[in-house]
mmCIF file of the N, C-alpha and C atoms, coordinates in Angstrom:
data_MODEL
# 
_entry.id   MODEL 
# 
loop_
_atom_site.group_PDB 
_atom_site.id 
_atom_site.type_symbol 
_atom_site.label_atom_id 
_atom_site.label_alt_id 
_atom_site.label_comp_id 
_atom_site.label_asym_id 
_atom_site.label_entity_id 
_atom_site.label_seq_id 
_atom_site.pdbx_PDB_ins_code 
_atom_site.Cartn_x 
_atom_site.Cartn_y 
_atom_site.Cartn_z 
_atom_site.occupancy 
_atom_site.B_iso_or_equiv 
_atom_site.pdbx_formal_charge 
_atom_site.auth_seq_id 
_atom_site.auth_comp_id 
_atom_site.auth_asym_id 
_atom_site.auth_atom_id 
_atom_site.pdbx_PDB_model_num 
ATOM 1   N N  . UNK A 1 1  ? 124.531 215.783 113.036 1.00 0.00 ? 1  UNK A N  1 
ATOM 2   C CA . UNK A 1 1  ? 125.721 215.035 112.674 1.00 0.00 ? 1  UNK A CA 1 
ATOM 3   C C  . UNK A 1 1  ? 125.498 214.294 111.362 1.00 0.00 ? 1  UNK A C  1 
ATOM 4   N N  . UNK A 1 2  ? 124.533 213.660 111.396 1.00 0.00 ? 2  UNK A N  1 
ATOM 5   C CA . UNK A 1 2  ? 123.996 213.074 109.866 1.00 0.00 ? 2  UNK A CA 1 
ATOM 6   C C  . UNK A 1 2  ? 123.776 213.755 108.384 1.00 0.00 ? 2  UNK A C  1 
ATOM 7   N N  . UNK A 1 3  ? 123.990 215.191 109.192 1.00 0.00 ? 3  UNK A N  1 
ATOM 8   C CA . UNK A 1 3  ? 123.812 216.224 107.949 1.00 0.00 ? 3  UNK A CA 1 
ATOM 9   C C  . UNK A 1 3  ? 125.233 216.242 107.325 1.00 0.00 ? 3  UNK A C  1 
ATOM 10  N N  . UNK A 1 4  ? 126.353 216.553 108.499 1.00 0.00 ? 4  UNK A N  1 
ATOM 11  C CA . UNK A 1 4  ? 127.681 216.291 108.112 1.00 0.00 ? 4  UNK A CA 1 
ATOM 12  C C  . UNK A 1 4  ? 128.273 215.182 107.401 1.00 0.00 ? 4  UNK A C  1 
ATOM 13  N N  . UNK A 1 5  ? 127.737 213.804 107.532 1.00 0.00 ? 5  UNK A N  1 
ATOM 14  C CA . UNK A 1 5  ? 128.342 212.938 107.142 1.00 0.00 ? 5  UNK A CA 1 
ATOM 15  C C  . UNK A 1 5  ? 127.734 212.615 105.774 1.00 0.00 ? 5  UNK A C  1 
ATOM 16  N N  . UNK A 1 6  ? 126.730 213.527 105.148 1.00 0.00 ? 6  UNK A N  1 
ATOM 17  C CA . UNK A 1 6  ? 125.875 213.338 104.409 1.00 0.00 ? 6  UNK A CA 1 
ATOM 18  C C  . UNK A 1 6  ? 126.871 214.524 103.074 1.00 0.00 ? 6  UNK A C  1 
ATOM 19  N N  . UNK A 1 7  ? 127.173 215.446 103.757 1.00 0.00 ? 7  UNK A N  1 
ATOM 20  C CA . UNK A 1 7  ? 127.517 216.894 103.285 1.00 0.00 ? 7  UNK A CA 1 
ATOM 21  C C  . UNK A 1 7  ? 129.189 216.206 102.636 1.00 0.00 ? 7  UNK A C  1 
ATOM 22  N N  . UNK A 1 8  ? 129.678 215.582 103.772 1.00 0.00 ? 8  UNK A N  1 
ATOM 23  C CA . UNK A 1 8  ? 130.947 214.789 103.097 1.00 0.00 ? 8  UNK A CA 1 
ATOM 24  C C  . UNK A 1 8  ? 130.892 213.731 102.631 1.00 0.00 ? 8  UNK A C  1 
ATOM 25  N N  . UNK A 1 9  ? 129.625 213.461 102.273 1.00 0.00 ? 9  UNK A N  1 
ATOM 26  C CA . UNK A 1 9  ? 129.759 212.264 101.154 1.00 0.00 ? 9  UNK A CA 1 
ATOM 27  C C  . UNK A 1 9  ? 129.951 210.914 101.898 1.00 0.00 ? 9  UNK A C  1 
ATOM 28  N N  . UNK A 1 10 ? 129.880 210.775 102.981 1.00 0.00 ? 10 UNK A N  1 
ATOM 29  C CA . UNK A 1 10 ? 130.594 209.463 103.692 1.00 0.00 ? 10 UNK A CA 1 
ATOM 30  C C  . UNK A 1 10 ? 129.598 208.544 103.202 1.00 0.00 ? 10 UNK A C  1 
ATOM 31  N N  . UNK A 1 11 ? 129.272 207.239 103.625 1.00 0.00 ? 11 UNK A N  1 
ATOM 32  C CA . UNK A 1 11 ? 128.299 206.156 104.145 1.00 0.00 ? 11 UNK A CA 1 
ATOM 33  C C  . UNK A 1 11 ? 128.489 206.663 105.434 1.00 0.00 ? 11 UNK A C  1 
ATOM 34  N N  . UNK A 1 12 ? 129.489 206.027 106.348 1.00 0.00 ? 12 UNK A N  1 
ATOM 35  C CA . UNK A 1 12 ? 129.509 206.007 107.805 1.00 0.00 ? 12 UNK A CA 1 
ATOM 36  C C  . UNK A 1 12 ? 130.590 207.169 108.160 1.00 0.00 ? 12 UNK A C  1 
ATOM 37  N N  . UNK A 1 13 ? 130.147 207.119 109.314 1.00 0.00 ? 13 UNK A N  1 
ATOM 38  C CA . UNK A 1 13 ? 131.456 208.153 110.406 1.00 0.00 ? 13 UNK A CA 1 
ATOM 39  C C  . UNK A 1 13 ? 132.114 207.661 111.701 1.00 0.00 ? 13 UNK A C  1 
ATOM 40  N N  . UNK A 1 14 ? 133.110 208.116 111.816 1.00 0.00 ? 14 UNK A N  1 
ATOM 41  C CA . UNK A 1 14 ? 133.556 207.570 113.163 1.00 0.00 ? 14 UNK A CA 1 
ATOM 42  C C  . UNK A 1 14 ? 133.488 208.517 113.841 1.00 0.00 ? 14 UNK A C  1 
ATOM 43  N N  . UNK A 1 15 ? 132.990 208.597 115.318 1.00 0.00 ? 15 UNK A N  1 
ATOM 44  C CA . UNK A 1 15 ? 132.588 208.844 116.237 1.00 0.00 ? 15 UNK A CA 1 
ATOM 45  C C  . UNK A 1 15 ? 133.733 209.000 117.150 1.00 0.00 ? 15 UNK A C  1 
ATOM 46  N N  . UNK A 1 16 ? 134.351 210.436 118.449 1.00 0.00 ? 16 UNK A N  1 
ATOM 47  C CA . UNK A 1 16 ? 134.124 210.592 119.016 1.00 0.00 ? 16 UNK A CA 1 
ATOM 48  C C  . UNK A 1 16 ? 133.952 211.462 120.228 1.00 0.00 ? 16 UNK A C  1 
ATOM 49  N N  . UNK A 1 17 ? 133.481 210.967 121.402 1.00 0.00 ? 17 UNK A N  1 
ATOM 50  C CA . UNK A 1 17 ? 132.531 211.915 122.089 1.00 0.00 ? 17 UNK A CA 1 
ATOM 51  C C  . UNK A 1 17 ? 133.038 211.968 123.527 1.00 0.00 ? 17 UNK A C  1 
ATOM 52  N N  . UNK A 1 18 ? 133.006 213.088 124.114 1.00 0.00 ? 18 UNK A N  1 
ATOM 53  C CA . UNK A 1 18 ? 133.578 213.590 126.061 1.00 0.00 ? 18 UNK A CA 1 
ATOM 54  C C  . UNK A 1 18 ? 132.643 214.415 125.956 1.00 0.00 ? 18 UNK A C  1 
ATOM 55  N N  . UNK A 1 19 ? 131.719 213.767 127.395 1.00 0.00 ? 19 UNK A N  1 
ATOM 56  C CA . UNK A 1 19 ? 130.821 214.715 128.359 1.00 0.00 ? 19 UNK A CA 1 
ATOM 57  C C  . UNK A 1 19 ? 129.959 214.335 127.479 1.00 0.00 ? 19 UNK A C  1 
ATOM 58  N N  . UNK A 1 20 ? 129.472 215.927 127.325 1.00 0.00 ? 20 UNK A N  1 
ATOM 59  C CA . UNK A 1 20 ? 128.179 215.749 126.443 1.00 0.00 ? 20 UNK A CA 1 
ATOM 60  C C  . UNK A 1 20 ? 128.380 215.185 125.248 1.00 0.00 ? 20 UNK A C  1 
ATOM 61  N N  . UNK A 1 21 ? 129.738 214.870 124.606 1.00 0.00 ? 21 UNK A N  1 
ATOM 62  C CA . UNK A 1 21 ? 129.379 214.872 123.276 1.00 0.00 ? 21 UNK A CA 1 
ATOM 63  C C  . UNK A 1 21 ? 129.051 212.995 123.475 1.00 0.00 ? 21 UNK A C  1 
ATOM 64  N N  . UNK A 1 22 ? 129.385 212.488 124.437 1.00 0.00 ? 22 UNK A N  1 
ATOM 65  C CA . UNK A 1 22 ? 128.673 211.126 124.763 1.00 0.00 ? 22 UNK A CA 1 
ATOM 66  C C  . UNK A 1 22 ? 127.148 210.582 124.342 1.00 0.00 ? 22 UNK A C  1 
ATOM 67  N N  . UNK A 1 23 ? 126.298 211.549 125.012 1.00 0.00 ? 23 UNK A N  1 
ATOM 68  C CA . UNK A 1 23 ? 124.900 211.044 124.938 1.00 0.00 ? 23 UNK A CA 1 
ATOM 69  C C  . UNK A 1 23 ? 124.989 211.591 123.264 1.00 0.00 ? 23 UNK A C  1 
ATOM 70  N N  . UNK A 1 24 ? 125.066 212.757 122.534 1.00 0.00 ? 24 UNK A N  1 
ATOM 71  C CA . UNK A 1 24 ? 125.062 212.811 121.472 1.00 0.00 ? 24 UNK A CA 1 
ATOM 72  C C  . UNK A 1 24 ? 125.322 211.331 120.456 1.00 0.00 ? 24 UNK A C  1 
ATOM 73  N N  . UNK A 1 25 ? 126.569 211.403 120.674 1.00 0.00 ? 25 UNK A N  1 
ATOM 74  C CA . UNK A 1 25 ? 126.791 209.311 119.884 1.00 0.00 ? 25 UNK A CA 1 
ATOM 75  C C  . UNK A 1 25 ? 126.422 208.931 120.481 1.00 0.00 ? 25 UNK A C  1 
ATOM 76  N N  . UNK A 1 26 ? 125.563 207.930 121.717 1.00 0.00 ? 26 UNK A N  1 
ATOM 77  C CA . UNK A 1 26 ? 124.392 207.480 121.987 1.00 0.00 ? 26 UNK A CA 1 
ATOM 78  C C  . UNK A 1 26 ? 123.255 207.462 121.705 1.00 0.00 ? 26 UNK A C  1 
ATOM 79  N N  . UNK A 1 27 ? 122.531 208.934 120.940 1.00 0.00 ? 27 UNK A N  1 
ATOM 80  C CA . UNK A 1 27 ? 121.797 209.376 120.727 1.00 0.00 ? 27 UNK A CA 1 
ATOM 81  C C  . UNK A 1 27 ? 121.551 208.805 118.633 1.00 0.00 ? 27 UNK A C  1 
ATOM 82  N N  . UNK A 1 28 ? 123.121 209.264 118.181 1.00 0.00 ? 28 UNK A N  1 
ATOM 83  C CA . UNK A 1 28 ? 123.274 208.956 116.893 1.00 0.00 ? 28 UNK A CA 1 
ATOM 84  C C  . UNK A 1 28 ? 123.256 207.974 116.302 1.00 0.00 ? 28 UNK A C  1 
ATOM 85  N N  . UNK A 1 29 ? 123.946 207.300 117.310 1.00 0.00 ? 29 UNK A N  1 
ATOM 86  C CA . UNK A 1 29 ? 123.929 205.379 116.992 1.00 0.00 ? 29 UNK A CA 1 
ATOM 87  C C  . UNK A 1 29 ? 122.703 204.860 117.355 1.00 0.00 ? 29 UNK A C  1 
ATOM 88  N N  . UNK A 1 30 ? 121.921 205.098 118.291 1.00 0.00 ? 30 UNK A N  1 
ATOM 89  C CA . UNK A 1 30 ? 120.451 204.895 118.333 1.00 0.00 ? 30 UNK A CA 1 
ATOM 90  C C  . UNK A 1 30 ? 119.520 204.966 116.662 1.00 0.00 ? 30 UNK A C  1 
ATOM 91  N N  . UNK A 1 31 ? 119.979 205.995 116.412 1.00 0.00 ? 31 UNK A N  1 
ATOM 92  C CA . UNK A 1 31 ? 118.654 206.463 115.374 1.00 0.00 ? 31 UNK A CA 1 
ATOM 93  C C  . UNK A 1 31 ? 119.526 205.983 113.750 1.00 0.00 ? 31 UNK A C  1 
ATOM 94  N N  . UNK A 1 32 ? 120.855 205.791 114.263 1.00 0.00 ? 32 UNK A N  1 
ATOM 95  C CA . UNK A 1 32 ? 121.447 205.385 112.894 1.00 0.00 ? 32 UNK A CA 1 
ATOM 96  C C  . UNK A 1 32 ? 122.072 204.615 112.708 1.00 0.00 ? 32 UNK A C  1 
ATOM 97  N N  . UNK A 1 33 ? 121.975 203.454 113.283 1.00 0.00 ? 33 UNK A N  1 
ATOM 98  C CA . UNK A 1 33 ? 123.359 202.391 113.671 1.00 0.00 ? 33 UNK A CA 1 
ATOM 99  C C  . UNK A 1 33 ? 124.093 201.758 112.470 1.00 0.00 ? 33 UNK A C  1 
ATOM 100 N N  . UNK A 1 34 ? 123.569 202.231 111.404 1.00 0.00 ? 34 UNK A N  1 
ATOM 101 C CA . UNK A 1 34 ? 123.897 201.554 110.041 1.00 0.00 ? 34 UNK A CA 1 
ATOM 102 C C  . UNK A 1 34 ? 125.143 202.833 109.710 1.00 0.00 ? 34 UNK A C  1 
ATOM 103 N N  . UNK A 1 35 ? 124.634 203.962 110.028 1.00 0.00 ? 35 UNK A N  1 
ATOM 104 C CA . UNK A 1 35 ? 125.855 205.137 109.506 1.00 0.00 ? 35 UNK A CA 1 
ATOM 105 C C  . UNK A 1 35 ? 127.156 204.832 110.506 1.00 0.00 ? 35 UNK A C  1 
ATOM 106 N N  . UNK A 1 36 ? 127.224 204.499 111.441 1.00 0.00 ? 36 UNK A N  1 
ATOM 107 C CA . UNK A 1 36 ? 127.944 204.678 112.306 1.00 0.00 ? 36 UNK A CA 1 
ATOM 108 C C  . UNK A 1 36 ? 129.441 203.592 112.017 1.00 0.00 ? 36 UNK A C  1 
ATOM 109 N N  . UNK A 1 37 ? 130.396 203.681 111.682 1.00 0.00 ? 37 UNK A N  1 
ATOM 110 C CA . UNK A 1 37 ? 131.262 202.979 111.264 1.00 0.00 ? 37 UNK A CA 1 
ATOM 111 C C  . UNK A 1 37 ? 131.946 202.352 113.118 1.00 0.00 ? 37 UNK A C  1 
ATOM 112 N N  . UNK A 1 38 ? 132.276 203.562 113.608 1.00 0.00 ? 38 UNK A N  1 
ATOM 113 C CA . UNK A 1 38 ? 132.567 203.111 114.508 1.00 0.00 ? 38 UNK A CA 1 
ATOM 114 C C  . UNK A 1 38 ? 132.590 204.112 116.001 1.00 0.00 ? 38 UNK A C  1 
ATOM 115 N N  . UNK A 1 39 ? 132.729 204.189 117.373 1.00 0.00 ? 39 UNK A N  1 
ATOM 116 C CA . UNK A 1 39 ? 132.211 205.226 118.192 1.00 0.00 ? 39 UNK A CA 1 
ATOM 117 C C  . UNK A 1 39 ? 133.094 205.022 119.675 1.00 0.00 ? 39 UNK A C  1 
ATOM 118 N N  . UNK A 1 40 ? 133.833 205.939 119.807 1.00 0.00 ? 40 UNK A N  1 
ATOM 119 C CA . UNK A 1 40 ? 134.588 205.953 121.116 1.00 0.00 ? 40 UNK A CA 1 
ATOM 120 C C  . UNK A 1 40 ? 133.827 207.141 121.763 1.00 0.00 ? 40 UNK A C  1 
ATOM 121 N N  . UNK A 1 41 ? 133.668 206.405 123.288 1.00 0.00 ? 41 UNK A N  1 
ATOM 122 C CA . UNK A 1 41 ? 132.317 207.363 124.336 1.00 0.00 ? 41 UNK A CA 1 
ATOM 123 C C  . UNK A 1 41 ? 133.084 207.186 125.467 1.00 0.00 ? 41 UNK A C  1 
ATOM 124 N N  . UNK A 1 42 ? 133.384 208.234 125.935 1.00 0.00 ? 42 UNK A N  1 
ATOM 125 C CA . UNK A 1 42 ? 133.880 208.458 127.273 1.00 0.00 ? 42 UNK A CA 1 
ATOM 126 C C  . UNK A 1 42 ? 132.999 207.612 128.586 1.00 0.00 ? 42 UNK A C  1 
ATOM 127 N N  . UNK A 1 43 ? 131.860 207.547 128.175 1.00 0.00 ? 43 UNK A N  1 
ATOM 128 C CA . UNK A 1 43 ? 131.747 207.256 129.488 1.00 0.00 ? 43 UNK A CA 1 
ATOM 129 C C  . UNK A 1 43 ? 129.874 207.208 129.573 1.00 0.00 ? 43 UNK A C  1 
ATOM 130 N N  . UNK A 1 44 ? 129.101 206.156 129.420 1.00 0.00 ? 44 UNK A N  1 
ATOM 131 C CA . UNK A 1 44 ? 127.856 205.477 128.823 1.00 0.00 ? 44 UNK A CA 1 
ATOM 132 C C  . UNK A 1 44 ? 126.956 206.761 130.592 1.00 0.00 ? 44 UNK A C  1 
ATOM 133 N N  . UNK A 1 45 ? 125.985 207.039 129.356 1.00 0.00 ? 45 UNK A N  1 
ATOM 134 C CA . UNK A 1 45 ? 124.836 207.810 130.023 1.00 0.00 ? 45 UNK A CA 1 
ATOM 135 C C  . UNK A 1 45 ? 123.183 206.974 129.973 1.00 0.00 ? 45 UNK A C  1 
ATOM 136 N N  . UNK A 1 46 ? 122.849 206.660 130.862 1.00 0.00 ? 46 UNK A N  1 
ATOM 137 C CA . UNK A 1 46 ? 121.518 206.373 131.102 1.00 0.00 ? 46 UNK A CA 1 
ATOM 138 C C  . UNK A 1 46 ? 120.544 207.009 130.802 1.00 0.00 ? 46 UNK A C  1 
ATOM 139 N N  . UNK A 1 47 ? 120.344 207.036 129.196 1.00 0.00 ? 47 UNK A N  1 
ATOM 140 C CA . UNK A 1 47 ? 119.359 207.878 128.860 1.00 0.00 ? 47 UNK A CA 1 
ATOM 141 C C  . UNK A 1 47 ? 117.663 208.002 129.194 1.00 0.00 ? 47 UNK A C  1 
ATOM 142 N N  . UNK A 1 48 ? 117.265 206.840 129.834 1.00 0.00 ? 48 UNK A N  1 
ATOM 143 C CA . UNK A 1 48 ? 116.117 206.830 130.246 1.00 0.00 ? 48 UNK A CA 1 
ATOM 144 C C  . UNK A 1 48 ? 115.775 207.378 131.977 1.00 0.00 ? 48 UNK A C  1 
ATOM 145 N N  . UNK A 1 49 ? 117.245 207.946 132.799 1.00 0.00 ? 49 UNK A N  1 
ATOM 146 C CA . UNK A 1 49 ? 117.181 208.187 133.328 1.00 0.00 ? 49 UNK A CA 1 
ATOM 147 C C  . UNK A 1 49 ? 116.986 209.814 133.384 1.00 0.00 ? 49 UNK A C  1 
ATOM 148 N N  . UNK A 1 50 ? 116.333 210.634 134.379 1.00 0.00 ? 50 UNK A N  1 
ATOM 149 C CA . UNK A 1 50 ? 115.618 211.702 134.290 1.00 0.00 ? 50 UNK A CA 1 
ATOM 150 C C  . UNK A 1 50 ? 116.767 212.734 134.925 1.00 0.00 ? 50 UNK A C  1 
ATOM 151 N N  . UNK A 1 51 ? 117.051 213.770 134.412 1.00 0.00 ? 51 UNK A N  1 
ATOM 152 C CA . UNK A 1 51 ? 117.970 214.835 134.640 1.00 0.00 ? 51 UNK A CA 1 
ATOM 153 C C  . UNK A 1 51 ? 118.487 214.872 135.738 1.00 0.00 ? 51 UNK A C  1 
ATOM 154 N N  . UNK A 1 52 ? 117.278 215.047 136.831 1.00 0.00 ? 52 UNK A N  1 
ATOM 155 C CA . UNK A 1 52 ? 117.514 215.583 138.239 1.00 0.00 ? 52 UNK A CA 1 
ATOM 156 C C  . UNK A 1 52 ? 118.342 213.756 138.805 1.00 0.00 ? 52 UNK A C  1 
ATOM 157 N N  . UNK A 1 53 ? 118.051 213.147 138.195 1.00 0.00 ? 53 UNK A N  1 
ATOM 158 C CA . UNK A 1 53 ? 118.619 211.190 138.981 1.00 0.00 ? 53 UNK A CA 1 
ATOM 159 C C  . UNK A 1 53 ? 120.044 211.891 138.429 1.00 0.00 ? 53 UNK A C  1 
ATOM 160 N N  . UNK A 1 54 ? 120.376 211.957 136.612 1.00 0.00 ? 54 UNK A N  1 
ATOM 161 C CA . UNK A 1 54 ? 121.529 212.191 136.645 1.00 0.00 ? 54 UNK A CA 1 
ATOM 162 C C  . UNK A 1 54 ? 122.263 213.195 137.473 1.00 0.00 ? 54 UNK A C  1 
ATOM 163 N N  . UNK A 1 55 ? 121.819 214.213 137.369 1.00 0.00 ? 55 UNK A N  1 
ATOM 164 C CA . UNK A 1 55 ? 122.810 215.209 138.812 1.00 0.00 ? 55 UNK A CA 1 
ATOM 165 C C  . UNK A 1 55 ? 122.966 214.827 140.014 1.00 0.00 ? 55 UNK A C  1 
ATOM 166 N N  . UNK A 1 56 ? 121.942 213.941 140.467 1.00 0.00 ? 56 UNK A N  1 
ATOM 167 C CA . UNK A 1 56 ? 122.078 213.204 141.864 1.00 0.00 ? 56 UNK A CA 1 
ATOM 168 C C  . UNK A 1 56 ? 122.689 212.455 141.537 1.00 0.00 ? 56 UNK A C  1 
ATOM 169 N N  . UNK A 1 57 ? 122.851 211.759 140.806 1.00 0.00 ? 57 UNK A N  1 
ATOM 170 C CA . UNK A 1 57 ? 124.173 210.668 140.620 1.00 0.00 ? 57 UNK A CA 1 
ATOM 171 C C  . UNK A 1 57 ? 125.348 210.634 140.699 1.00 0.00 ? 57 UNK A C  1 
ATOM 172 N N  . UNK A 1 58 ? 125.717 212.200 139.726 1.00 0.00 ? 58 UNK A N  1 
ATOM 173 C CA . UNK A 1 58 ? 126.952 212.793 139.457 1.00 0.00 ? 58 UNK A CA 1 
ATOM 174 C C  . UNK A 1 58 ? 127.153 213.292 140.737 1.00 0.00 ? 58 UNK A C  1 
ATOM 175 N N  . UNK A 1 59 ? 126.647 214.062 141.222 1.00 0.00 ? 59 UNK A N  1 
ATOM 176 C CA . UNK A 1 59 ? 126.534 214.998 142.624 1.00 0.00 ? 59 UNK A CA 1 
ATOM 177 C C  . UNK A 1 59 ? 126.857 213.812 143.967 1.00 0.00 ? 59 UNK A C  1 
ATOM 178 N N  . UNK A 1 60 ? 126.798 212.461 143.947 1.00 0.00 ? 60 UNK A N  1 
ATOM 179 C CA . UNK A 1 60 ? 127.301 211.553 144.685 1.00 0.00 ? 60 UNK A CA 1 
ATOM 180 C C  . UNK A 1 60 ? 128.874 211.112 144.490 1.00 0.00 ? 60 UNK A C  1 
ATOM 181 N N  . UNK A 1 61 ? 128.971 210.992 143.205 1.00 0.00 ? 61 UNK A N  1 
ATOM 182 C CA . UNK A 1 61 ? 130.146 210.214 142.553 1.00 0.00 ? 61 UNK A CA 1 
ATOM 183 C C  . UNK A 1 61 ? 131.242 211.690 143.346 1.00 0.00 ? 61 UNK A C  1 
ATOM 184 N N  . UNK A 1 62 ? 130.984 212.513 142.444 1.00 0.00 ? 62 UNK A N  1 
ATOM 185 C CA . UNK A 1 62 ? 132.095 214.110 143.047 1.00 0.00 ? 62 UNK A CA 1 
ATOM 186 C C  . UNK A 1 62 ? 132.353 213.890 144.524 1.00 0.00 ? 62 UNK A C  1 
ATOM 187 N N  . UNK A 1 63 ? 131.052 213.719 145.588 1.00 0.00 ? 63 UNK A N  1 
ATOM 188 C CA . UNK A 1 63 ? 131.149 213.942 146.630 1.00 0.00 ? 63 UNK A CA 1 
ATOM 189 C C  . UNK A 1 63 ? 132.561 212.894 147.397 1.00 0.00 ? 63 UNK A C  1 
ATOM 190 N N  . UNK A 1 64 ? 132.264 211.675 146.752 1.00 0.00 ? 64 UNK A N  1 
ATOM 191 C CA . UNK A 1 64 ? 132.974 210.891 147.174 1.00 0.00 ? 64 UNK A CA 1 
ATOM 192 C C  . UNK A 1 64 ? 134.340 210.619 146.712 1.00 0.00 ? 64 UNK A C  1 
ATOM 193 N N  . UNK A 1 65 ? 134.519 211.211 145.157 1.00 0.00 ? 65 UNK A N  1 
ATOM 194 C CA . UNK A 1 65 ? 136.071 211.438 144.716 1.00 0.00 ? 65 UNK A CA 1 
ATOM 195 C C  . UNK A 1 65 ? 136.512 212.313 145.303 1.00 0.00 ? 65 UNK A C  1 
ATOM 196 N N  . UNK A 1 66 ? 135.541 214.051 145.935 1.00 0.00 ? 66 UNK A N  1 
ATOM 197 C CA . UNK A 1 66 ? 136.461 214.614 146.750 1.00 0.00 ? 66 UNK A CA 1 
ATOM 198 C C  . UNK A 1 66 ? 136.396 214.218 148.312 1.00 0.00 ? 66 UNK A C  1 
ATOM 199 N N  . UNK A 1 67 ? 135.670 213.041 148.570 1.00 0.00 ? 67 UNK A N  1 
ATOM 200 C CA . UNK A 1 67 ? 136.140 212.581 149.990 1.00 0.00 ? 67 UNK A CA 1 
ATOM 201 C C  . UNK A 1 67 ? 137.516 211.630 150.156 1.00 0.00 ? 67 UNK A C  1 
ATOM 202 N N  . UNK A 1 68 ? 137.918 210.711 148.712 1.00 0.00 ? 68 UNK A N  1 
ATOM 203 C CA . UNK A 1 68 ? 138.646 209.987 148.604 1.00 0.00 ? 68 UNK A CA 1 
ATOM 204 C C  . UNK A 1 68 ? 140.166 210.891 148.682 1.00 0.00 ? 68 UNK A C  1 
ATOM 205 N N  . UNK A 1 69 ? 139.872 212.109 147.751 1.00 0.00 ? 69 UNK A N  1 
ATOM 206 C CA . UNK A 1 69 ? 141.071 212.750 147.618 1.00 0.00 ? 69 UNK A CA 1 
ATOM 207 C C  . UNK A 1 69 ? 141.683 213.298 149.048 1.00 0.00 ? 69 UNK A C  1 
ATOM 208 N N  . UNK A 1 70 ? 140.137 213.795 150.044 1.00 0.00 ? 70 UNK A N  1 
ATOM 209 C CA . UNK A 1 70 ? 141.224 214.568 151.132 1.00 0.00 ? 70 UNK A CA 1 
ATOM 210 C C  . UNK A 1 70 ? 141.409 213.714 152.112 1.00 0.00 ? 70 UNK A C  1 
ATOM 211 N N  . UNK A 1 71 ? 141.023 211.994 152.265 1.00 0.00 ? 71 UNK A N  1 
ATOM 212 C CA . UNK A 1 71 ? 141.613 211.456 153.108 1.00 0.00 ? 71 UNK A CA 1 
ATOM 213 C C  . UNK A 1 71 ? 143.135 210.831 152.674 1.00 0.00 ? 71 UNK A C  1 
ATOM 214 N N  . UNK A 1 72 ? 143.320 210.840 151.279 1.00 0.00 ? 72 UNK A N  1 
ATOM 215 C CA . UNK A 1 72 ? 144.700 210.684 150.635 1.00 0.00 ? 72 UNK A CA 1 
ATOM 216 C C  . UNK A 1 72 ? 145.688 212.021 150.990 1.00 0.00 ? 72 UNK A C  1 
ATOM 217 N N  . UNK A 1 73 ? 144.711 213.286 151.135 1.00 0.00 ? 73 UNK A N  1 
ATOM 218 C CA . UNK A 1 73 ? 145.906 214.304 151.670 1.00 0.00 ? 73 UNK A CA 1 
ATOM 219 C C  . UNK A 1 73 ? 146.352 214.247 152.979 1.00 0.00 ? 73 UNK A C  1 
# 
């Protein structure tokens, strides 16, 4: 991304990011917080947390939005 904002001449870029493109600007603003003008993120990822925690995490959250949904049906 820094190559891009470099390639267009910017100082900074605005940012933003769904799903994956989240940890990416997490990732960018980490290592560049000075380029970063400004950054809309769907939704903050725990990057020190380890793959398999995130899928167990996610893999809880689903379970229970589709438990919420079929006691609403």
């Amino acid at each position: 991304m820094d190559a891009i904002r470099a390639a267009l001449g910017e100082s900074t870029i605005t940012y933003v990011g769904y799903s994956y493109g989240t940890v990416l600007g997490q990732l960018y603003a980490e290592r560049h917080p000075d380029r970063l003008r400004a950054a809309v993120l769907d939704g903050p990822v725990d990057l020190s947390a380890s793959a398999d925690d995130l899928a167990r995490t996610q893999a809880i959250a689903f379970e229970e939005a589709l438990r919420r949904w079929a006691d609403d049906c």
